[in-house]
Steps between C-alpha positions, in 0.01 A plus 500: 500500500792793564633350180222616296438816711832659450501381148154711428649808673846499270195611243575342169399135312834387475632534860161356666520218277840448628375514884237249401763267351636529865198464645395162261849336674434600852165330451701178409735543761167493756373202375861320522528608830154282557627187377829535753265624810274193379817280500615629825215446655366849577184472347264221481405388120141645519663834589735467233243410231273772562793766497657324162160582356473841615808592365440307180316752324748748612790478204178467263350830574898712475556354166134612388580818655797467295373393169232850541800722551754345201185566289464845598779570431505354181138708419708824676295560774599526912373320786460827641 
């Protein structure tokens, strides 16, 4: 989330869509860091399932958010 906020206040397409890159692999990282709490032992597998899902759609949703600003750009409009 401060990913994508800082990378809407640098103000342009091209930066933000850099912060959301960011933001795409810190999502990963999250759900990697499930598995190894899983595997450790820190959560129980009904805890992990449900979060695995909730963060599922998470990567999906940045790179539509992603595709929307690569085709503005493309059309020469802002975000803004």
């Amino acid at each position: 989330m401060s990913n994508i906020a800082e990378g809407v206040e640098r103000g342009g397409n091209r930066e933000f869509l850099q912060f959301l890159a960011i933001a795409k692999g810190s999502a990963g990282e999250v759900r990697s860091q499930l598995y190894v709490a899983r595997d450790a032992g820190y959560v129980d597998t009904a805890t992990f399932e449900s979060l695995i899902a909730e963060t599922g759609d998470i990567p999906r949703l940045i790179g539509g958010l992603q595709r929307y600003l690569r085709d503005s750009d493309r059309s020469g409009s802002k975000y803004r």
